[in-house]
ZATILUM-570912 format. One line per 5 residues: number of its first residue (from 1); for each residue x, y, z of N, C-alpha, C. Coordinates in Angstrom, 2 decimals. Layout:
<recs>
NUM) X Y Z X Y Z X Y Z  ...
</recs>
This chain:
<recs>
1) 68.48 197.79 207.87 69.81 197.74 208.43 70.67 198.78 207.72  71.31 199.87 208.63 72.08 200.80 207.71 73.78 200.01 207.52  74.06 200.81 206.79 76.04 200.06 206.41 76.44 199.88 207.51  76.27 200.18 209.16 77.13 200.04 209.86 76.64 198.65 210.55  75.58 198.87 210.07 74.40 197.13 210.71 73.60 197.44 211.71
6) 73.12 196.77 212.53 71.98 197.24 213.93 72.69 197.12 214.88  72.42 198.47 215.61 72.90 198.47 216.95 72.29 197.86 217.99  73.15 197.26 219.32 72.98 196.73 220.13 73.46 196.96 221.43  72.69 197.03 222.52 73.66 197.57 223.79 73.70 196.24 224.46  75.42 196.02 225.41 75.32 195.04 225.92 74.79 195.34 227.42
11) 74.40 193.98 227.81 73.82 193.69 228.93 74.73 193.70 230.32  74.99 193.81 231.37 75.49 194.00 232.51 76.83 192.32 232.51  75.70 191.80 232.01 76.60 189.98 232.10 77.12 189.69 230.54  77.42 191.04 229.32 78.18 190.94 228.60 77.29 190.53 227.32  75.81 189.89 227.60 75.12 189.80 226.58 74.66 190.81 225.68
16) 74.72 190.08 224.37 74.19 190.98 222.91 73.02 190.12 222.02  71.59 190.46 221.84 71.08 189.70 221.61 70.95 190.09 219.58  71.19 188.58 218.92 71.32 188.85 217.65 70.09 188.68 217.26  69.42 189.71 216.15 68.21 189.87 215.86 68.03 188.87 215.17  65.90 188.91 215.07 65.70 187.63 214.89 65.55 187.37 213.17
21) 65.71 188.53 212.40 65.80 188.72 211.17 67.46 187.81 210.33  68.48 188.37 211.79 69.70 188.04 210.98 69.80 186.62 211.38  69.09 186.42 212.97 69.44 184.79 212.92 68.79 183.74 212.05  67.25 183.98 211.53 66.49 183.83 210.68 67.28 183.41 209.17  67.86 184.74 208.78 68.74 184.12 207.49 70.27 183.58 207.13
26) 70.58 184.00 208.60 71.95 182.60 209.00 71.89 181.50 209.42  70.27 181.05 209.59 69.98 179.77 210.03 70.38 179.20 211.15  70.09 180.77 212.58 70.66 180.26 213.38 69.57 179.43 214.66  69.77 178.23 215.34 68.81 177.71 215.69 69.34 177.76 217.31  68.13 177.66 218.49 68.43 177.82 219.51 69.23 176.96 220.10
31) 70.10 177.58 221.05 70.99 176.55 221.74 72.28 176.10 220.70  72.21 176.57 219.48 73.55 176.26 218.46 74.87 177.30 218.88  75.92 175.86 219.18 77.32 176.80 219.73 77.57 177.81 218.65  78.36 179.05 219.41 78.88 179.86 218.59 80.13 180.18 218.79  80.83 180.72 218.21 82.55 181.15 218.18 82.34 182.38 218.50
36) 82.97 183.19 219.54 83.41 184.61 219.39 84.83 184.11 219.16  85.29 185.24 218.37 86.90 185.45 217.99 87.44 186.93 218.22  88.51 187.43 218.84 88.79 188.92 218.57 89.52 188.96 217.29  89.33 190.08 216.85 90.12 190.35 215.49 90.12 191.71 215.52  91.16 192.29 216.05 91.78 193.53 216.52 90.53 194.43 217.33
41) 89.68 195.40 216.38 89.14 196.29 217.01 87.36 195.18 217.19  87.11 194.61 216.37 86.08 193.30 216.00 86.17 192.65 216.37  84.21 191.59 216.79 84.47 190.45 217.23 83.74 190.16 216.07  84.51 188.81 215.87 83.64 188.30 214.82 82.94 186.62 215.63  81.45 186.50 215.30 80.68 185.25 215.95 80.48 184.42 214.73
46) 80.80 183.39 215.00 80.46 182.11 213.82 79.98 181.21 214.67  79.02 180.42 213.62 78.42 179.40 213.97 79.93 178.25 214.40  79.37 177.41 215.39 81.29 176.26 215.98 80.93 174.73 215.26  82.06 174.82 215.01 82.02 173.29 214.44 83.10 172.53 214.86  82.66 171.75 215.72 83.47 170.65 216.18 84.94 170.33 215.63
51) 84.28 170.22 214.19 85.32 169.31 213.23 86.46 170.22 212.49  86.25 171.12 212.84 87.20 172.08 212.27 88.30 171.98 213.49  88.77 171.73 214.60 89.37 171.09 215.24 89.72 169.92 215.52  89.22 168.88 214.66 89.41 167.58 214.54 89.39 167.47 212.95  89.66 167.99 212.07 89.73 168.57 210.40 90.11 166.81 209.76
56) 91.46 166.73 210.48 91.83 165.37 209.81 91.42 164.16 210.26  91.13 164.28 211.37 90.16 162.73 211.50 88.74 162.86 210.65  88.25 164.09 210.62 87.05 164.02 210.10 87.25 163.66 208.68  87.66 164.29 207.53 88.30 163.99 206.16 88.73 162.58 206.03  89.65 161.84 206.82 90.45 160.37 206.48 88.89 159.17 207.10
61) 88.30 159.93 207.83 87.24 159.08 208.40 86.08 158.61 207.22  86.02 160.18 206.79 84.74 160.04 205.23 85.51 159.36 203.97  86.62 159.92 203.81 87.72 158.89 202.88 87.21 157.45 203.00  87.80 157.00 204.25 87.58 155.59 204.33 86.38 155.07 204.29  85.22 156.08 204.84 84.04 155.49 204.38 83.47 155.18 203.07
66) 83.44 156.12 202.27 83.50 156.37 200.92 84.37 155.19 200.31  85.38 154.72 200.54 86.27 153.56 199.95 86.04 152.26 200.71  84.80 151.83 201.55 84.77 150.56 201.61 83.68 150.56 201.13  82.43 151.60 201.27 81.08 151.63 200.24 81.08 151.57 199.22  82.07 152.25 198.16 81.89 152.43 196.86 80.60 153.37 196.73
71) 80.32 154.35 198.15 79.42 155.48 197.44 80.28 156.86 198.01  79.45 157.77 197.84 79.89 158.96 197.57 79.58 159.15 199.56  80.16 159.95 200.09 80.60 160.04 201.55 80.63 161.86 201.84  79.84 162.23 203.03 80.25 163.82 203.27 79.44 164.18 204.26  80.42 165.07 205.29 79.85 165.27 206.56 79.97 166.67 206.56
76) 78.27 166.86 207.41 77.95 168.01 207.42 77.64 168.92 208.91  78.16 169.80 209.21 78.66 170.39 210.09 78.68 172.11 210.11  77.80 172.40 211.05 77.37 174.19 211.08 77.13 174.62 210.17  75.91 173.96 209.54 75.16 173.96 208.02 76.07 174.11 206.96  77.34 173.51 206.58 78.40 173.40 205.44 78.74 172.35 205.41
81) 79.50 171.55 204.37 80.43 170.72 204.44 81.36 170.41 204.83  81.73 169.77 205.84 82.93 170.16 206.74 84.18 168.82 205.57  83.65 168.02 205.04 84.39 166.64 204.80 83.70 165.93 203.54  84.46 165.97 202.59 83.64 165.10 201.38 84.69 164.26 200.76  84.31 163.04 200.31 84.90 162.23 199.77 83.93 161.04 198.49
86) 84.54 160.70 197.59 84.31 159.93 196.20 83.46 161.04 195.14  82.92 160.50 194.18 82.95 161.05 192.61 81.98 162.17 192.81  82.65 163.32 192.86 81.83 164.37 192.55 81.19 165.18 193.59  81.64 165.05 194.97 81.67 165.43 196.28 82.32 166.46 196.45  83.34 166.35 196.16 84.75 167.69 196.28 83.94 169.00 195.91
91) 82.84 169.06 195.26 82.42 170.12 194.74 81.58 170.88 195.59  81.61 170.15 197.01 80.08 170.69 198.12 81.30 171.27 199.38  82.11 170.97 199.35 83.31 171.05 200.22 83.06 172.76 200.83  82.78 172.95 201.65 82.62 174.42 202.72 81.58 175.48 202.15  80.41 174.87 201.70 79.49 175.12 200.57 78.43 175.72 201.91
96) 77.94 176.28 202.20 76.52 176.06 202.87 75.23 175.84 201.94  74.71 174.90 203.36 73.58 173.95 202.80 72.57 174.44 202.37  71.48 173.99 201.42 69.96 174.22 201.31 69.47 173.75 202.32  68.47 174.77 202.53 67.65 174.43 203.68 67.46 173.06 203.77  66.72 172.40 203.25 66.14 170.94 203.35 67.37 170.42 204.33
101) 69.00 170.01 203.73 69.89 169.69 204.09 70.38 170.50 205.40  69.90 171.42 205.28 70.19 171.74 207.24 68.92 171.30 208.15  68.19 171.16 207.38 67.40 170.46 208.35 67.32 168.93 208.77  68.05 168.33 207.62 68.31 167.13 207.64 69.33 166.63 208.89  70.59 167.37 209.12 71.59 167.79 209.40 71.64 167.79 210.95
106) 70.32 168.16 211.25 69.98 168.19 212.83 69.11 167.12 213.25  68.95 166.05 212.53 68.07 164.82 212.74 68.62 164.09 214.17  67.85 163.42 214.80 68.89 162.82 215.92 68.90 161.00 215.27  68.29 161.18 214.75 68.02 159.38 214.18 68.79 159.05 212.98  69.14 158.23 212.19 69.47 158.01 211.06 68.57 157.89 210.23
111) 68.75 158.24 209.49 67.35 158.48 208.37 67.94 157.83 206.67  66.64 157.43 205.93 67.09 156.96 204.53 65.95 157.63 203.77  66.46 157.72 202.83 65.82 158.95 201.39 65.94 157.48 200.40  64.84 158.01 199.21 65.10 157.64 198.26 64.90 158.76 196.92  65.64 158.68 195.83 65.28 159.44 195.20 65.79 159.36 194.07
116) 65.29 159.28 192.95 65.47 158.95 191.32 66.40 160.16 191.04  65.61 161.16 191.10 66.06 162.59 190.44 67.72 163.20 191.15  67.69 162.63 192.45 69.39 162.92 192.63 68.75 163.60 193.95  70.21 164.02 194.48 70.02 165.01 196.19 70.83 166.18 195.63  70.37 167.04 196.33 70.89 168.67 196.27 70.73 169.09 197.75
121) 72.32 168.66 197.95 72.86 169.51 199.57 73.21 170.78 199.61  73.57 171.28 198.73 73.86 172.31 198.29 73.48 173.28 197.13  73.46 174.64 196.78 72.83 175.26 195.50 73.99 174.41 194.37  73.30 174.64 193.23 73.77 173.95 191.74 74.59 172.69 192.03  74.84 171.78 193.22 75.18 170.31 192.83 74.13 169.37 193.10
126) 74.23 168.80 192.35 73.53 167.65 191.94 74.04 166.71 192.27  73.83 165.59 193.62 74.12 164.43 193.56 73.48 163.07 193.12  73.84 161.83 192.38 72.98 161.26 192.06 71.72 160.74 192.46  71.12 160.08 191.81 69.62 159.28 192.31 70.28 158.50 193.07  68.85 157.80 193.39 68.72 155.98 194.57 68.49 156.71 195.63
131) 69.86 156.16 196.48 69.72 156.37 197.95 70.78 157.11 198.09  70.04 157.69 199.92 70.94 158.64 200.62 70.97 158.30 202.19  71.48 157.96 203.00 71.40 157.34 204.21 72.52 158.55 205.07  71.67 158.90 206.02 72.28 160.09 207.07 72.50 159.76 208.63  73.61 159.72 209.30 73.78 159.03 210.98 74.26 160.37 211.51
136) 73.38 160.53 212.37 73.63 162.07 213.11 75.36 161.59 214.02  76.11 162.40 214.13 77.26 162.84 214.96 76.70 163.33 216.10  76.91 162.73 217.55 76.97 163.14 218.46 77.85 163.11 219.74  78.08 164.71 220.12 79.13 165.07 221.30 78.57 165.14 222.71  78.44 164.44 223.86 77.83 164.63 224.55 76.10 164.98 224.90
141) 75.53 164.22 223.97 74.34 163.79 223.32 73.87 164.88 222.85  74.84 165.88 222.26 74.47 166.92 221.41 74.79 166.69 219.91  73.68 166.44 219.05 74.00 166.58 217.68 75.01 167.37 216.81  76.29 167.32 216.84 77.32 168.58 216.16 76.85 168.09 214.60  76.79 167.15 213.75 77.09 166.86 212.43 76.32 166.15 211.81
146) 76.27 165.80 210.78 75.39 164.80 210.06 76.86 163.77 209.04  76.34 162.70 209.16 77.40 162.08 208.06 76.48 161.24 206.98  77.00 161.57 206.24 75.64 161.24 204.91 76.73 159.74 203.62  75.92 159.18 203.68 76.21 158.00 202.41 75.38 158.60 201.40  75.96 158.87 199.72 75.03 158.74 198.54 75.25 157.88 197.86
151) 74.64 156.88 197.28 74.38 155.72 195.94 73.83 154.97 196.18  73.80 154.10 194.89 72.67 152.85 194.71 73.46 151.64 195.85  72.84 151.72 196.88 73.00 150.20 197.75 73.86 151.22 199.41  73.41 152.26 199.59 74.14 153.18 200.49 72.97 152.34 201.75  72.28 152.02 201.83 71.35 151.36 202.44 72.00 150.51 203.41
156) 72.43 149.81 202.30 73.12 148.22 202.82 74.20 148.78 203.78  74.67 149.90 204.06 76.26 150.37 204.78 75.75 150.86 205.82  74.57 151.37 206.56 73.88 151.69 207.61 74.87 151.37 209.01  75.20 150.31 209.36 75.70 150.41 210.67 77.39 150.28 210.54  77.77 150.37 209.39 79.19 150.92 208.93 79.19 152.67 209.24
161) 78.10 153.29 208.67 77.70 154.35 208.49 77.51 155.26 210.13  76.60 154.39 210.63 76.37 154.61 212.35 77.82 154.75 212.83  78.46 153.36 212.22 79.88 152.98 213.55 80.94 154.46 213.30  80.91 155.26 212.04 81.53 156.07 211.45 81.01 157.35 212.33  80.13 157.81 212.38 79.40 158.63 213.14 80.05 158.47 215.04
166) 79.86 157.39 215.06 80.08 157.54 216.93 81.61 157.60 216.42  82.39 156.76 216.23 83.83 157.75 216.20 84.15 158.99 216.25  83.66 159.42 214.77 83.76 160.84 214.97 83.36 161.52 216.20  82.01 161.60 216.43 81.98 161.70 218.05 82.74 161.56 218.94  83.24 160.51 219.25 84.44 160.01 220.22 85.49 160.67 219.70
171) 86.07 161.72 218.94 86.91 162.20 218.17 86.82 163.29 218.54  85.82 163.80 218.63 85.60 165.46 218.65 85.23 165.91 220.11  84.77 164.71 220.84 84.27 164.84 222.22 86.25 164.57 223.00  87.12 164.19 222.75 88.27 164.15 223.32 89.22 165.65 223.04
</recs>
């Protein structure tokens, strides 16, 4: 790739196809919305995230989750943290994910981890051991998010956890 980047000619119907090198290490996966934006002479394309238009329901939603669990709470959204809440979360906040955690991220099921040694959603944080319990977000039975419980007994909050998830949904789908 020279400094100016790879060229591309568009297509008759406005298409530009992004190579499979750069989508490869932006982790971009098929069928994942994207943002065009103008910015004067530039377009700039980002991966779309729901919740960045719904910012404060998403945040007061993980808050409250996080404060009736007593575990650590954070939703994940166009492979980053869109929303974190309790001890030691704040630190993953618009972070992009390790792989593992974007792959997690696109689960359609709810899923439970266990793990002594801690979770790493992100490079250099460390979240604690036990458990980790994940309820996919979905907009029109499209997966936008992941909402994740961490601590000892995050288990037990599962359909608190679910009911938190379809809101948001119902949140982001209005």
């Amino acid at each position: 790739m020279s400094e100016t980047g790879i060229v591309r000619r568009m297509d008759e119907l406005g298409r530009i196809v992004i190579p499979k090198e750069i989508r490869r290490s932006l982790r971009l996966a098929e069928g994942e919305e994207m943002e065009i934006l103008p910015d004067g002479e530039k377009l700039i394309v980002r991966k779309h995230s729901r919740f960045s238009e719904a910012k404060r329901a998403a945040e007061s939603t993980v808050a409250a989750l996080a404060d009736a669990t007593g575990c650590e709470a954070f939703l994940v959204a166009a492979d980053e943290v869109a929303a974190a809440h309790g001890k030691g979360v704040g630190r993953l906040r618009s972070r992009a994910l390790t792989e593992e955690f974007s792959a997690l991220a696109r689960s359609r099921k709810t899923q439970t981890f266990r793990r002594r040694d801690g979770f790493c959603p992100v490079d250099g944080v460390l979240l604690g051991g036990g458990c980790m319990v994940g309820a996919p977000v979905t907009v029109a039975g499209d997966v936008t998010g992941q909402l994740f419980l961490v601590g000892e007994g995050a288990e037990e909050h599962v359909r608190l956890l679910e009911f938190a998830a379809r809101v948001l949904g119902d949140v982001c789908a209005d």
